[in-house]
C-alpha positions in Angstrom: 24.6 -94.9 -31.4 21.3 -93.4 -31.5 18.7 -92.7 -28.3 15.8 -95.1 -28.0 12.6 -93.0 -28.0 9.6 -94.6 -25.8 6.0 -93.4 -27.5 3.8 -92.8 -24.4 1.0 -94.0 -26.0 -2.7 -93.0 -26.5 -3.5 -93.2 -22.8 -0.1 -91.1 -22.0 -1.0 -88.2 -24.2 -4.4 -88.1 -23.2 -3.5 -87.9 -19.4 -1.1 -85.0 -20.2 -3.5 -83.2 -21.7 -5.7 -83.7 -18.8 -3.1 -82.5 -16.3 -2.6 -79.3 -18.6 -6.3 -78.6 -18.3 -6.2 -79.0 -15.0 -3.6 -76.6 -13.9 -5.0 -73.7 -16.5 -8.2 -74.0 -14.7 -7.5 -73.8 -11.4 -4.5 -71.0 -12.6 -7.8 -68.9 -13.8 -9.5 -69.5 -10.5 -6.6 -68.7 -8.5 -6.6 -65.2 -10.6 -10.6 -64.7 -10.7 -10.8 -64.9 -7.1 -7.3 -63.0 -6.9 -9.1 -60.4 -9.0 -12.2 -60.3 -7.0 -10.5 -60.0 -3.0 -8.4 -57.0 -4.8 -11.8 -55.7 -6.1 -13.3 -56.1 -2.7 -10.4 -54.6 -1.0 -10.7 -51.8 -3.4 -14.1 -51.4 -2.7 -13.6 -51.4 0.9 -11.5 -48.9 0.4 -13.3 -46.5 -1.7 -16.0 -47.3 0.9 -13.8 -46.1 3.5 -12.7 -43.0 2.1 -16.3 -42.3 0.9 -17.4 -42.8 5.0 -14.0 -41.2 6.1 -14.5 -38.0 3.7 -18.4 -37.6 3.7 -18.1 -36.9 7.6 -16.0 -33.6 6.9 -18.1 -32.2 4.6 -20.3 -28.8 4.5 -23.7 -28.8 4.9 -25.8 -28.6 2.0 -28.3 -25.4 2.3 -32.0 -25.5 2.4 -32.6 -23.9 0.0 -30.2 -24.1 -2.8 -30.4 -20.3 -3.4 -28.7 -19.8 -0.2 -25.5 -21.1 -1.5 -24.7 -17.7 -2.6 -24.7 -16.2 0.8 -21.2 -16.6 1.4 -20.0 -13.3 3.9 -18.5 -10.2 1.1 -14.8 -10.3 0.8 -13.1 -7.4 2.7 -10.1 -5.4 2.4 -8.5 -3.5 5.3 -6.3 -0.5 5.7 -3.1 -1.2 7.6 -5.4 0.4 10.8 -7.9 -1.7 10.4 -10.0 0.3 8.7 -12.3 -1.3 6.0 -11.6 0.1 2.9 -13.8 -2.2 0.3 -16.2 -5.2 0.2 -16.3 -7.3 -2.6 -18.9 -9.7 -3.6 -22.0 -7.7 -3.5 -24.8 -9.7 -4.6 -28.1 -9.5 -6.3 -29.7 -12.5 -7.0 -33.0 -13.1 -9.6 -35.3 -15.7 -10.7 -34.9 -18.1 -13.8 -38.0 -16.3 -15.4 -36.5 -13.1 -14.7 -33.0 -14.1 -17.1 -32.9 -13.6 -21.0 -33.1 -17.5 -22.5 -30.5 -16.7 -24.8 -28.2 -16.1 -21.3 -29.3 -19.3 -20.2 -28.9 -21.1 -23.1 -25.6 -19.5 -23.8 -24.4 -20.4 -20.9 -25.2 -23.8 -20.6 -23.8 -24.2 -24.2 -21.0 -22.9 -23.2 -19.9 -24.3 -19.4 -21.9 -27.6 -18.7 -23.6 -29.2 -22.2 -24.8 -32.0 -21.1 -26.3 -30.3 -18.0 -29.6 -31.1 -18.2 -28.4 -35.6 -18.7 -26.2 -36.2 -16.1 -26.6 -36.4 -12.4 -23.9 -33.9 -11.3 -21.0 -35.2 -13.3 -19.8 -35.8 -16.7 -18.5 -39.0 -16.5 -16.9 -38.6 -20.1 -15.2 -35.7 -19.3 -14.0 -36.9 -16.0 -12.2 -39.4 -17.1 -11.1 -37.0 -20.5 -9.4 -34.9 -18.1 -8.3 -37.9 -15.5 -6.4 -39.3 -18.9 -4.9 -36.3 -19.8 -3.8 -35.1 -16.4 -2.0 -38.5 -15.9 -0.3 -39.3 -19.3 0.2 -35.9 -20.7 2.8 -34.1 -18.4 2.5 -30.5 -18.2 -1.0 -30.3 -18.7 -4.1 -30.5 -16.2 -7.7 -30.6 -16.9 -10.2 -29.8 -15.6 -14.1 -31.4 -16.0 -16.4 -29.7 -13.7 -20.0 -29.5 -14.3 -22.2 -26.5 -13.2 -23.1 -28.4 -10.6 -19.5 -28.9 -9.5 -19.1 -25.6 -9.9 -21.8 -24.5 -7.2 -20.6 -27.1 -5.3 -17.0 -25.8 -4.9 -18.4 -23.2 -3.8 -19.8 -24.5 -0.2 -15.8 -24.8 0.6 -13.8 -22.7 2.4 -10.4 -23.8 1.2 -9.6 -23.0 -2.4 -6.6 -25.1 -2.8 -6.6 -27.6 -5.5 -6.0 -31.0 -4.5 -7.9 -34.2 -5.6 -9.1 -34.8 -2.2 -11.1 -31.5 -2.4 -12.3 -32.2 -6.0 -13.1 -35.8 -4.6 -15.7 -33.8 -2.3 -16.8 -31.6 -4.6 -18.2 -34.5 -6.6 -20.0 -36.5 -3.6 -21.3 -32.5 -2.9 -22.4 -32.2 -6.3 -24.1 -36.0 -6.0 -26.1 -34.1 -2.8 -27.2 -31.3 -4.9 -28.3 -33.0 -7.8 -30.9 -35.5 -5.6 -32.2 -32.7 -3.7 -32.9 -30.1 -5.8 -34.1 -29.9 -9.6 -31.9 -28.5 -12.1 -33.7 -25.8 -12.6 -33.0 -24.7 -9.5 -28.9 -25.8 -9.4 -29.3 -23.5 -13.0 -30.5 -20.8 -11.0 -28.2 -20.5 -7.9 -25.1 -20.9 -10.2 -25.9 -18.2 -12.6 -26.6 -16.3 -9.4 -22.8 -17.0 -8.1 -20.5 -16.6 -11.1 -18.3 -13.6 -11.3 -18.1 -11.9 -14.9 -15.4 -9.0 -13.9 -15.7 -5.2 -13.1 -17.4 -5.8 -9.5 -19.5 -7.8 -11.1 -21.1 -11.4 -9.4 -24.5 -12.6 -10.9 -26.2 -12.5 -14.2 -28.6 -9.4 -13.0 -25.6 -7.4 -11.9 -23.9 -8.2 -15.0 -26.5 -6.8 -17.1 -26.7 -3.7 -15.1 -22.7 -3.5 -15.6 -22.1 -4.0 -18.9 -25.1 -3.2 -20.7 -27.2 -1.1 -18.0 -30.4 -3.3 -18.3 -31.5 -5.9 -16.4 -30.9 -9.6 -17.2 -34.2 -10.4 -18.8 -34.0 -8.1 -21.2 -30.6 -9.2 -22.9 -30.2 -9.5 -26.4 -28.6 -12.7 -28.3 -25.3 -10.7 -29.1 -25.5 -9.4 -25.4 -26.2 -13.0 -23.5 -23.2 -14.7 -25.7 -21.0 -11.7 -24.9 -21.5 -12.5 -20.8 -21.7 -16.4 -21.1 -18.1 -16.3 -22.5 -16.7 -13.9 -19.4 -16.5 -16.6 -16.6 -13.6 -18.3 -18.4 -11.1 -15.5 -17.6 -12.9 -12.3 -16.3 -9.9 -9.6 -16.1 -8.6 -11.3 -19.4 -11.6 -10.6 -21.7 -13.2 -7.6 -19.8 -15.0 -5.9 -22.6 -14.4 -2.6 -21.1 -11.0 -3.1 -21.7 -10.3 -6.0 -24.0 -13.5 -5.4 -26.3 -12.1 -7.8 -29.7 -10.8 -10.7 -27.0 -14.5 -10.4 -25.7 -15.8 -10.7 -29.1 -13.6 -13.2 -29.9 -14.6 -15.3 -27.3 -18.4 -14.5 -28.0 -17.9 -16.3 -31.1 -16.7 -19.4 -29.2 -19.6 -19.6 -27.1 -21.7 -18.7 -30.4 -20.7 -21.7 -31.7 -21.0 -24.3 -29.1 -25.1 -22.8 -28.9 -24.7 -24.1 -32.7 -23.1 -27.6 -31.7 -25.9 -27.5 -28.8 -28.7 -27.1 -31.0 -29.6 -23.8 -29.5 -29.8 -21.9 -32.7 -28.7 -22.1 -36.4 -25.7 -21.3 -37.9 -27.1 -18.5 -39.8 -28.1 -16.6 -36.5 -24.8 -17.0 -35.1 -22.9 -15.8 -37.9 -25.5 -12.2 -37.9 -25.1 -12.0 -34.4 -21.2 -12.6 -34.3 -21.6 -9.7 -36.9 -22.7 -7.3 -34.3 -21.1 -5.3 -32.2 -23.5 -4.1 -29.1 -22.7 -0.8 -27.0 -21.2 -1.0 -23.6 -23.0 1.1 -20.6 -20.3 4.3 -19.4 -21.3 5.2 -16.5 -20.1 2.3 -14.1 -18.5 4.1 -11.0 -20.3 2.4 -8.6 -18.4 -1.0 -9.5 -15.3 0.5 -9.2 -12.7 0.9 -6.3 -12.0 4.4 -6.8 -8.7 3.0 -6.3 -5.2 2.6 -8.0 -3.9 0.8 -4.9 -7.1 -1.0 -4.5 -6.8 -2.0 -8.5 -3.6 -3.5 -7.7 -3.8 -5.4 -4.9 -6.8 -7.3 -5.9 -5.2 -8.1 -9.6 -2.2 -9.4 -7.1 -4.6 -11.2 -5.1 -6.3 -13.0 -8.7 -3.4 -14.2 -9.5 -2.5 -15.6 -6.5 -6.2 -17.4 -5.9 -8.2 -16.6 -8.6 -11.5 -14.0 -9.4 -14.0 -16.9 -7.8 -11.8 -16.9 -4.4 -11.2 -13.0 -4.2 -14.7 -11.6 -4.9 -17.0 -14.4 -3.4 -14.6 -16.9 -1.3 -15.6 -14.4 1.8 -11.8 -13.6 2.3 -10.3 -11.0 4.6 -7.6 -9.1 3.4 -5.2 -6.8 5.5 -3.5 -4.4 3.0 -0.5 -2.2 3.7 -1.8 1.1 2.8 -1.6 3.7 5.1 -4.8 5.5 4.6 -3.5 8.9 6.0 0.0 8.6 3.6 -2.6 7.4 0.9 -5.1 10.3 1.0 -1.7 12.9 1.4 -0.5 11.4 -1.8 -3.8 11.9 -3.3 -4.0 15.3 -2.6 -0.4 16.2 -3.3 -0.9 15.0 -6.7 -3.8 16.8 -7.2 -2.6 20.1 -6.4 0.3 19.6 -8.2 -0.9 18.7 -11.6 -3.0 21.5 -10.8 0.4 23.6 -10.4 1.6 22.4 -13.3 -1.3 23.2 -15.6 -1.0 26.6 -14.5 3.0 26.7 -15.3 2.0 25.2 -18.7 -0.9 27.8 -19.2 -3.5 24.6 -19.6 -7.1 25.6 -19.6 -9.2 23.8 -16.9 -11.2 22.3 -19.7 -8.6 20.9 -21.8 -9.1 17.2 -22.8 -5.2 16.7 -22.9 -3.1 17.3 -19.6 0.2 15.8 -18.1 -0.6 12.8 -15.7 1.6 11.9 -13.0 2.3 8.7 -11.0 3.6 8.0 -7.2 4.9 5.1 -5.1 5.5 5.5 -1.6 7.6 2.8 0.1 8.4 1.7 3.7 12.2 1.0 3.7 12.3 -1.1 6.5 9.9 -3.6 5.5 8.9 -3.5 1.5 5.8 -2.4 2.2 3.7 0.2 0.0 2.0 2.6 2.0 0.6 4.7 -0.9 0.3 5.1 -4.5 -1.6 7.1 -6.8 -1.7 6.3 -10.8 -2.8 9.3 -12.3 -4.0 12.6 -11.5 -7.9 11.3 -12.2 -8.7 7.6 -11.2 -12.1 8.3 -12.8 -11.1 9.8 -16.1 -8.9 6.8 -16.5 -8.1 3.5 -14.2 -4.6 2.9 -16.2 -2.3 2.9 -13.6 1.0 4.5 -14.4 2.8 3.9 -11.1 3.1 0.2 -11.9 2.1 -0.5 -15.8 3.6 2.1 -17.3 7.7 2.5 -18.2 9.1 5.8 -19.1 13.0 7.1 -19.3 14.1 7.6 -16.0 16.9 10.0 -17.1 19.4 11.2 -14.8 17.3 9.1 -11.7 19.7 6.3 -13.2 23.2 7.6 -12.2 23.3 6.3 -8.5 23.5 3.2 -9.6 26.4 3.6 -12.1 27.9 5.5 -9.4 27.7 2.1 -7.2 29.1 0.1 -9.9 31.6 2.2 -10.6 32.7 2.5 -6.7 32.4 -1.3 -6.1 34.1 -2.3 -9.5 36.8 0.3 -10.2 37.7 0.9 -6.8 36.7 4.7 -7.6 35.4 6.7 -4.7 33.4 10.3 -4.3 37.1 12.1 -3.9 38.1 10.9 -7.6 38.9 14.2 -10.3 37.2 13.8 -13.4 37.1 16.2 -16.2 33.2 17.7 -17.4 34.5 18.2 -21.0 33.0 17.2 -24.6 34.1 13.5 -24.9 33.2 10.9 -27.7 32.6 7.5 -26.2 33.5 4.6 -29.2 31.2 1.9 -29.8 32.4 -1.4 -31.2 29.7 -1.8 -34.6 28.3 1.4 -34.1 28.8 5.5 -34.4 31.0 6.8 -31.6 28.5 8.8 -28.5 28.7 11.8 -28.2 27.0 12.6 -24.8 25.7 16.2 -24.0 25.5 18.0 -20.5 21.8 19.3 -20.1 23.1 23.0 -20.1 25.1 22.9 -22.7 28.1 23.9 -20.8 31.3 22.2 -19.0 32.8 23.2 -15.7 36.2 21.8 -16.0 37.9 19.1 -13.5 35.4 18.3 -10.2 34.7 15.4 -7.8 32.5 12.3 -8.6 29.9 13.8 -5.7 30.1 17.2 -7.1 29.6 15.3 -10.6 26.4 13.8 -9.3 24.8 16.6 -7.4 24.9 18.7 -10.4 24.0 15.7 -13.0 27.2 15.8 -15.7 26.0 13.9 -18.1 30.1 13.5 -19.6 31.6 12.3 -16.2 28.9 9.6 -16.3 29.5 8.7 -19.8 33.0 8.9 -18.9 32.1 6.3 -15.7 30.4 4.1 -17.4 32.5 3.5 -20.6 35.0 2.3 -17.9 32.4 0.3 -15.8 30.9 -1.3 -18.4 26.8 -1.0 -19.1 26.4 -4.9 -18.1 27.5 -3.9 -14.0 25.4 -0.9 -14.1 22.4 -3.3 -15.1 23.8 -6.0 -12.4 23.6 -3.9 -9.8 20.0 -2.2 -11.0 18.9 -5.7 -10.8 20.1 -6.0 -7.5 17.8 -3.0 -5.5 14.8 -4.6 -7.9 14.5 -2.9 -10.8 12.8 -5.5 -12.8 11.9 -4.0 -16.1 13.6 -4.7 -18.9 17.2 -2.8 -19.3 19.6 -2.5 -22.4 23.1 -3.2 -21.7 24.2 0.0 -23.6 26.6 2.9 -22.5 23.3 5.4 -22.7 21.9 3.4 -20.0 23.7 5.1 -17.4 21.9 8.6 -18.8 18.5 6.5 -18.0 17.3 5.7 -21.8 15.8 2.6 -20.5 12.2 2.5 -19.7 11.4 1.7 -16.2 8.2 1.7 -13.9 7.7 4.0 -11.1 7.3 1.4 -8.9 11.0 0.0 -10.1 12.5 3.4 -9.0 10.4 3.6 -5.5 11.9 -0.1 -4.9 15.7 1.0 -6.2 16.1 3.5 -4.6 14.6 2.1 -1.3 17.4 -0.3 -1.5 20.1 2.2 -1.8 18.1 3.9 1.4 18.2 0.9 3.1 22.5 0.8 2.9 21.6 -2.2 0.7 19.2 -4.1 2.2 16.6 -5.1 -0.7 12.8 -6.2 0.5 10.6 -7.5 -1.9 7.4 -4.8 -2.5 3.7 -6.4 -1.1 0.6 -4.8 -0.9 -0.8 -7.4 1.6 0.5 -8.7 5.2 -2.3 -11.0 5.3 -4.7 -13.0 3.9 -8.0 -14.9 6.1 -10.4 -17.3 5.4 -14.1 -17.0 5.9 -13.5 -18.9 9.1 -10.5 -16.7 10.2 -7.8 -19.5 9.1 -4.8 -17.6 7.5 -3.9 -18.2 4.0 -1.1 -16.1 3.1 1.3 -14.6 5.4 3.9 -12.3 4.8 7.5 -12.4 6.8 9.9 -9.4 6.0 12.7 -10.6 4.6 16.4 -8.5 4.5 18.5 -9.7 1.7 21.7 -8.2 1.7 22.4 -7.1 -1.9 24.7 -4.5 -1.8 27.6 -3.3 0.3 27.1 -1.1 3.0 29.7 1.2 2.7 29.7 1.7 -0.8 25.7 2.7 -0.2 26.1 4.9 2.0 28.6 6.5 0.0 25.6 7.0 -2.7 23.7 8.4 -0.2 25.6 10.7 1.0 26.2 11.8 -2.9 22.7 11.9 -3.1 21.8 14.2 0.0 24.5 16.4 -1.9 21.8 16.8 -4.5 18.9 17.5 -2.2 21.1 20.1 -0.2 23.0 21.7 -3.1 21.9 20.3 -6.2 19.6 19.7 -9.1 17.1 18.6 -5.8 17.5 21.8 -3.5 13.9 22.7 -4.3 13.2 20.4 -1.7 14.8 22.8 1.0 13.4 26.0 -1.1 10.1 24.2 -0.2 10.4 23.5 3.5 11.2 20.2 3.8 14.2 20.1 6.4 14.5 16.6 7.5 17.8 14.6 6.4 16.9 13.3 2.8 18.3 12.0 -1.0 17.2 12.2 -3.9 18.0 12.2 -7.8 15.7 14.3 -10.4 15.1 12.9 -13.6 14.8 14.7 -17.0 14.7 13.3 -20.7 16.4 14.8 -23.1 13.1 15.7 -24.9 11.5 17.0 -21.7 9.0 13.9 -22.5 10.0 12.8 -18.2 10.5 14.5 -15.3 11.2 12.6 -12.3 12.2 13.3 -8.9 12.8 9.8 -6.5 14.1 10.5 -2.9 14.0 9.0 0.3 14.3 9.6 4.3 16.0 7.2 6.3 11.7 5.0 7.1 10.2 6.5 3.1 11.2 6.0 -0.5 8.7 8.2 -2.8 8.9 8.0 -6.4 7.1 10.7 -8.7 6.8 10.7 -12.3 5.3 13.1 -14.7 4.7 13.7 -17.9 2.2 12.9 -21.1 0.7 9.4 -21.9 1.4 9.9 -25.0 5.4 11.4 -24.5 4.5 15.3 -25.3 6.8 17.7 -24.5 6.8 19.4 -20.8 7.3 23.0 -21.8 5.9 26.3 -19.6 4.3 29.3 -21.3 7.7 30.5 -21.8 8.2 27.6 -24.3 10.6 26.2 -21.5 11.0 23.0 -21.1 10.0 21.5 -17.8 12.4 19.1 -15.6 12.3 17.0 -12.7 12.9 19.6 -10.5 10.0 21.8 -11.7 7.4 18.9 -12.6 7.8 16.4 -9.8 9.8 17.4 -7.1 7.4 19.6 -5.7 4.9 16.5 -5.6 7.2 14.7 -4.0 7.8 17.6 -1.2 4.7 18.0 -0.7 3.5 14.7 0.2 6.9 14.3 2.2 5.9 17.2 4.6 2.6 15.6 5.0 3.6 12.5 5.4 6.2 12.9 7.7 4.4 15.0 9.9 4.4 13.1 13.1 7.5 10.9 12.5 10.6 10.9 14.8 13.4 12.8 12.7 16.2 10.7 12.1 19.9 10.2 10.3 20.9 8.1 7.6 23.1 5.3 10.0 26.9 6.0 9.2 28.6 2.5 8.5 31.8 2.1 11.2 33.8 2.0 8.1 33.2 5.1 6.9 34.6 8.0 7.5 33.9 12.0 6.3 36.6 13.9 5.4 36.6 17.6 3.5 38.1 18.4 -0.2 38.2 20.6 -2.4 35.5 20.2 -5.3 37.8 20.7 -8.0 41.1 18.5 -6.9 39.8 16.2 -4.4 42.4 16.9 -2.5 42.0 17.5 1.1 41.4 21.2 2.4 44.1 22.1 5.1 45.2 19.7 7.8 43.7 16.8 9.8 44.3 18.1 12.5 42.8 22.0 11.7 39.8 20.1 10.2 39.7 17.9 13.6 39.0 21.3 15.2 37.1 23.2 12.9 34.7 21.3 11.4 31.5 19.4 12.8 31.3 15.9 11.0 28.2 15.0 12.2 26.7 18.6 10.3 26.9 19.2 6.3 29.5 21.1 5.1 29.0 24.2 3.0 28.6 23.4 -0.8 29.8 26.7 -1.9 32.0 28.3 0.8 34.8 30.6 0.0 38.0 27.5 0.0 35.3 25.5 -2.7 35.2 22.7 -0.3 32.8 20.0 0.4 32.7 16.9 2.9 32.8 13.5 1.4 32.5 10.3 2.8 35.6 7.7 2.4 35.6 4.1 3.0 38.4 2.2 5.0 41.9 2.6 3.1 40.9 5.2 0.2 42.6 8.4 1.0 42.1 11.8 -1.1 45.0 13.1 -2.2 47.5 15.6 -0.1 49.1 18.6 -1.3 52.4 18.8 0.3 
């Protein structure tokens, strides 16, 4: 049976409809007024925050011009000494600055400067779009009014609630001062690299002539350097700072500033940069890089006009010794290579001087002439250490292969194979062989066949793992060569290296700052000393006391020939081509690293045609610096692990010389043994449960 269906009728559907008005009416009321208490409540808010926020911040200065009197930035020697300001300011007048500069730079940072009212709202919310729904990428949309603005603050983080100030700031500026004047404090403010803050200074910098006088190619040249100062210095990156010229060439186009026709004669030229630019420099290698540390850490606006206070860890008496023993020692080593004074060409040389106990650098010098060239050496160059790679191979090769300084092996010609490649064929640096000796004997003299020897049963990847470890950080080739030092590797890598093996294997990180201020004294950046355990202690020491071998009887007893008496290691360094020579040694409180050598990896040969090694080139650098430097320090020993113990053997058999109990009475452990006495003995120092062997 079907349903009986009931037709409401006219009326019926009518009233339906009725009711269905009804309700979407009052459902878009209920959302209208919905809408308006959230966009009340909102406002409120933003109200709130405005009131809340606008209460904390800096006072606007009467006049504008005085924005840019912000106190220098300072740097301080680890005694408190001031060793730089930074910042220095010189400020001019709008009618005093090239209108191609101001144009250019306009063009280039701000566009629409002279329309809005201290932000681009376009951009603004450009940048708020891209920061929110493109991950990975932040942008930024300050104005140059912004810009000045940021500059009233003291804290140089970057959070929104200090960008949300620097906008009401920049709302202040605009109302009480005329762009004209906002244009002239900023161009006053902004840093264009070299020592360089403000237009006028700028001028004097780069092109020696004041700002008024600056040519097209000249003004677009500067305009483009705020972007990234260090990064297209001209005076170092000339093409980068051209290539960003024509980027700010052709937003004066897209500006209306001038025709594309000038722009393309100007991009054409290529204007001469002023030489004679001391005064802007630190004078410096430390100095250099600290403050490149310190720009990447807060940036060129914070460093050289945020009115910071930095407190450096250079010793300025260690510093000025390292200096001078560089000094007189290239000038030692011209005279051993028969090099006229005048000779455009000469050896440079590079040293790092590290605290062991704390990471801290207390000197270093990157060439012998910071004026004749600022290109540091000690940390941005790499060169072959040569045999100043062997300690660690020796670690590996104690911690892995359960080897100690006692173990025989033979100095004989030996062919290493290599799976895909020629066999090796490694070569002592004398061209001779000595027979069967002791690992420490093996190290003190530098055989280059007991380390291939070591290291084809070690492996090349642990020799890298533990270089790693004591903080070499350049890049290293897991090849069997590596153990001869045919990687490239910084001076500062081998001061830090070594510094762990100095420190039984305690690694610090390397700083150049223990703290950073505030211009109102509130600390930004702290450093805590840190001891990370990276190697073992006993196995270290073992090292070490291979590595005194070398100082007292070994490729490093020019130190003792020299006068420097106080308990010491050490490991020279030679290339094969005499390109290197390195000496890195350490007391129990200072790691020194020395390098020296060509720029351009020449041959270190004396008049004699002779070539030049570690021993001769930089060990007497390092010797004298260390008698200097250590001047007024406590002598001390290298701490003896409680599971180590000495124990004397003969260098050729490793087997141990007489009885305990004769040695017990005859020899004096806490003293060094004779290298070369009449039995051929030596002292040694053995770990818990390894035993030399016994003749019965």
């Amino acid at each position: 049976m079907g349903g009986l269906a009931i037709d409401p009728g006219a009326e019926g559907r009518r009233l339906m409809r009725w009711f269905s008005w009804l309700w979407l009416v009052s459902l878009v009321r209920l959302l209208f007024y919905t809408g308006l208490l959230a966009v009340g409540i909102m406002a409120a808010a933003v109200c709130l925050m405005v009131f809340h926020i606008s209460g904390d911040l800096p006072k606007l200065p009467s006049p504008l011009s005085r924005i840019i009197e912000t106190p220098q930035s300072l740097i301080y020697a680890a005694d408190g000494q001031i060793l730089i300001s930074l910042g220095k300011k010189t400020s001019v007048s709008l009618d005093m600055v090239s209108a191609d500069f101001l144009n250019a730079i306009v063009a280039t940072e701000d566009h629409r400067f002279f329309e809005h009212h201290g932000v681009n709202k376009l951009r603004t919310f450009k940048a708020l779009y891209i920061t929110l729904f493109k991950p990975g990428r932040i942008e930024g949309a300050s104005t140059i009014t912004q810009q000045l603005a940021k500059n009233l603050f003291f804290s140089f983080e970057k959070t929104w609630q200090r960008k949300f100030k620097e906008m009401l700031v920049a709302f202040q500026i605009e109302q009480a001062n005329t762009k004209e004047q906002i244009l002239e404090a900023y161009i006053n403010q902004i840093h264009f690299g070299a020592g360089a803050q403000g237009i006028e200074r700028a001028a004097r910098m780069y092109f020696d002539k004041p700002a008024q006088d600056l040519t097209l190619a000249e003004a677009a040249l500067l305009a483009g350097l705020p972007k990234s100062p260090t990064l297209y210095n001209p005076f170092r990156h000339y093409d980068k700072a051209l290539a960003r010229r024509r980027v700010v060439l052709n937003r004066m186009v897209a500006a209306g500033f001038i025709p594309a026709d000038e722009a393309a004669r100007t991009d054409a030229l290529r204007p001469a940069l002023h030489d004679g630019r001391k005064d802007a420099r630190t004078g410096s290698y430390f100095l250099d890089a600290m403050i490149q540390a310190l720009v990447n850490m807060y940036g060129e606006d914070v460093v050289y006009h945020g009115g910071i206070k930095v407190y450096s860890t250079m010793d300025s008496r260690r510093q000025a010794d390292a200096r001078t023993a560089v000094m007189e020692g290239m000038a030692r080593l011209d005279e051993l290579m028969g090099l006229d004074k005048g000779m455009g060409d000469k050896p440079q040389a590079a040293l790092v001087a590290i605290d062991n106990a704390s990471g801290a650098i207390k000197a270093m010098v990157g060439g012998r002439d910071y004026y004749a060239s600022e290109f540091n050496r000690a940390v941005n160059s790499r060169r072959q250490a040569g045999s100043g790679f062997k300690p660690f191979l020796y670690y590996a090769a104690f911690r892995d292969r359960k080897l100690h300084p006692a173990r025989v092996f033979q100095d004989r010609p030996v062919a290493i194979p290599i799976k895909g490649a020629p066999d090796w064929y490694p070569r002592n640096f004398e061209k001779k062989y000595r027979g069967p000796m002791i690992l420490k004997q093996a190290l003190i003299h530098s055989v280059n066949t007991i380390a291939a020897q070591v290291v084809a049963d070690v492996g090349p990847a642990a020799v890298v793992d533990v270089a790693r470890a004591c903080g070499i950080k350049s890049p290293l080739k897991p090849v069997y060569s590596l153990a001869l030092g045919t990687s490239d590797v910084s001076v500062m890598d081998m001061a830090v290296g070594f510094s762990t093996l100095a420190g039984l294997g305690i690694y610090h990180e390397p700083f150049l700052f223990w703290r950073v201020e505030d211009a109102r004294g509130r600390v930004l950046f702290e450093h805590i000393v840190k001891d990370r355990r990276v190697l073992d202690a006993a196995t270290a020491f073992q090292v070490v006391d291979m590595m005194q071998g070398v100082v007292d009887f070994g490729s490093g007893r020019g130190v003792r020939r020299l006068g420097f008496k106080r308990p010491a290691a050490g490991k020279t360094g030679t290339t094969d081509n005499y390109n290197d020579a390195w000496f890195t040694g350490f007391t129990p409180s200072l790691c020194v690293s020395v390098w020296t050598g060509y720029d351009q990896k020449k041959k270190l040969k004396d008049k004699n045609r002779i070539g030049i090694t570690g021993g001769r080139g930089a060990l007497p650098i390092w010797t004298d610096f260390m008698i200097r430097a250590m001047k007024n320090e406590p002598e001390r020993d290298f701490l003896m692990p409680p599971d180590i113990r000495y124990e004397i053997v003969e260098k050729r058999t490793g087997c141990l010389a007489g009885s305990r109990a004769n040695m017990a009475d005859d020899v004096d452990s806490s003293q060094p043994a004779a290298d070369a006495d009449s039995a051929g003995t030596i002292r040694v120092a053995l770990k818990k449960g390894q035993e030399p062997c016994r003749r019965d």
